[in-house]
VEXNU-384207 format. One line per field, with one value per residue (C-alpha): residue in one letter; x, y, z; residue number from 1. Coordinates in nm, 3 decimals, always signed. Example, Ala and Ser with C-alpha at 12.3 -4.5 7.8 and 13.67 -1.06 7.14 Angstrom:
% VEXNU-384207
r	c(A	S) .
xx	c(+1.230	+1.367) .
yy	c(-0.450	-0.106) .
zz	c(+0.780	+0.714) .
k	c(1	2) .
***
This chain:
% VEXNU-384207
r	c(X	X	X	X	X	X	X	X	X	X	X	X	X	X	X	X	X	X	X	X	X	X	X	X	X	X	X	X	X	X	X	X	X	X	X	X	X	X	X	X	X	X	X	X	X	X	X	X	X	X	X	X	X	X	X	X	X	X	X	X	X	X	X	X	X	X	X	X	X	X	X	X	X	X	X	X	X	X	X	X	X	X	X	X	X	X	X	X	X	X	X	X	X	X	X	X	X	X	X	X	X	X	X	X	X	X	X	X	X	X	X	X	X	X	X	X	X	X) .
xx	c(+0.559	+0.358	+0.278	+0.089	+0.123	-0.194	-0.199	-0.035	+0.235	+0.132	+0.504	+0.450	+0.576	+0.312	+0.217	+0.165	+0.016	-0.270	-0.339	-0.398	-0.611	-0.829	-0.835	-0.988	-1.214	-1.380	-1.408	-1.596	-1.836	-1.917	-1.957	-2.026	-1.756	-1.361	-1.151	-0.809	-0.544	-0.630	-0.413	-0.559	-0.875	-0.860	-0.731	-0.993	-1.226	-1.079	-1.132	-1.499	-1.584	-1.500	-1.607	-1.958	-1.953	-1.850	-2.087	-2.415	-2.346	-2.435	-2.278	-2.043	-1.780	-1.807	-1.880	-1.567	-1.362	-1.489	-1.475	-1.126	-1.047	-1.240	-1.145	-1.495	-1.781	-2.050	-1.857	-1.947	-2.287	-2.351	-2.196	-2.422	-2.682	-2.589	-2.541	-2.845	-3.042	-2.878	-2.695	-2.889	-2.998	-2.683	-2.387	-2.106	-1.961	-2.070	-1.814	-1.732	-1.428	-1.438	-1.112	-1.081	-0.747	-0.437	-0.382	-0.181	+0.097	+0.231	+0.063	-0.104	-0.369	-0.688	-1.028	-1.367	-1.430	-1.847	-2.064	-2.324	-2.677	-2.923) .
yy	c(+2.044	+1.712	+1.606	+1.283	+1.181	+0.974	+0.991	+1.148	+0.925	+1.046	+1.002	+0.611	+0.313	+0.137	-0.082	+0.084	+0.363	+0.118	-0.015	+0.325	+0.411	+0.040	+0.176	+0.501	+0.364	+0.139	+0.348	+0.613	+0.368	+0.273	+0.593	+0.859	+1.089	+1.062	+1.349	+1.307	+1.538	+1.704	+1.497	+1.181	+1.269	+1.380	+1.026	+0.823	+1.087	+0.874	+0.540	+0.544	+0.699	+0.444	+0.151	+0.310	+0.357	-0.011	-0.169	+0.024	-0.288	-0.527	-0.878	-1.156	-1.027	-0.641	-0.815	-1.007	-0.691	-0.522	-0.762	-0.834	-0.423	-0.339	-0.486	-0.501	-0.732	-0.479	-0.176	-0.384	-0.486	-0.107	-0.008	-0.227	-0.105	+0.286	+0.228	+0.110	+0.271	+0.650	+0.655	+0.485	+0.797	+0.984	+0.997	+1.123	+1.333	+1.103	+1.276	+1.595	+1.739	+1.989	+2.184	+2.299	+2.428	+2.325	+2.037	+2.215	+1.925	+1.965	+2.205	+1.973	+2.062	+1.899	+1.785	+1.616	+1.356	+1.269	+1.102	+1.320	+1.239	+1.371) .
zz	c(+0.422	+0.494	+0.126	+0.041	+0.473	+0.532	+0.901	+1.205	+1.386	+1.739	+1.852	+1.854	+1.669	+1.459	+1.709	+1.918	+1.772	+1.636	+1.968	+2.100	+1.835	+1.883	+2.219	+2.189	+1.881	+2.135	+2.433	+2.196	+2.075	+2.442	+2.620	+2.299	+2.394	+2.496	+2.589	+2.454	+2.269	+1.912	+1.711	+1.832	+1.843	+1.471	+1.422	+1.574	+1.415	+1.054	+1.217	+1.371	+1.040	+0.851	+1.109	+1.103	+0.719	+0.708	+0.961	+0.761	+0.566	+0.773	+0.672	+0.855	+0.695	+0.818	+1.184	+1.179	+1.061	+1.336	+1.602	+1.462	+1.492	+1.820	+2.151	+2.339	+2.165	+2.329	+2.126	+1.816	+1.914	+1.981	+1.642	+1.412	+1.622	+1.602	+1.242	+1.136	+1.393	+1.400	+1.080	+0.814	+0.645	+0.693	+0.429	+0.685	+0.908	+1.245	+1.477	+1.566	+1.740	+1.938	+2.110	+2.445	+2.617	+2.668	+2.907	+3.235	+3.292	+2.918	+2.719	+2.529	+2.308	+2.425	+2.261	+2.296	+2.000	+2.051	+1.778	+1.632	+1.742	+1.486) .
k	c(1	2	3	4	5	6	7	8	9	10	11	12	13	14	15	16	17	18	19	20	21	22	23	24	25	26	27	28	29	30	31	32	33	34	35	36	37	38	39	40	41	42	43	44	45	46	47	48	49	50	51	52	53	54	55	56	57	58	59	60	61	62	63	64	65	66	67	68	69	70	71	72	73	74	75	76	77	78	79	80	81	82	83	84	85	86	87	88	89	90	91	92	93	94	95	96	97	98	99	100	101	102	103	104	105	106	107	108	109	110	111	112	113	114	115	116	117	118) .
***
């Protein structure tokens, strides 16, 4: 049973699996939609959410926690501007996660993390 477990360890040390996750974070925000596994995807799903919540406050401090989190300064640029542009009027759910097949190499279950648009 996975009681009280916060977040998925993604078969990575801590490290590494928050540099993965900064990764993926910043890629969405650039291009709108990553294809990755299910469990990571539901992951990063967590993150942006709460980046975007965060940056709908728009302040030096939320900029520097972002440009402290994210890797690319245009990724940050385009989330203040998604935020209060897109998502001003919206309460939550900005990404959705939607499951395809298995990958063939390893069987891994596969998915396509996008922001919402509407």
């Amino acid at each position: 049973m996975n009681h009280q477990i916060k977040q998925r360890k993604l078969g990575m040390y801590s490290g590494y699996r928050r540099s993965v996750l900064r990764n993926l974070s910043t890629s969405l925000l650039l291009y709108g939609k990553i294809k990755t596994t299910e469990a990571r995807a539901k992951e990063v799903s967590k993150v942006v959410e709460k980046l975007i919540t965060m940056a709908k406050d728009d302040n030096l401090n939320t900029r520097k926690r972002a440009y402290s989190f994210l890797f690319k300064k245009e990724a940050v640029q385009k989330l203040f501007e998604m935020a209060k542009n897109d998502y001003s009027e919206r309460k939550g759910g900005y990404t959705r996660v939607l499951k395809l097949s298995q990958r063939r190499g390893d069987g891994a279950k596969t998915a396509v993390l996008e922001l919402v648009k509407e």
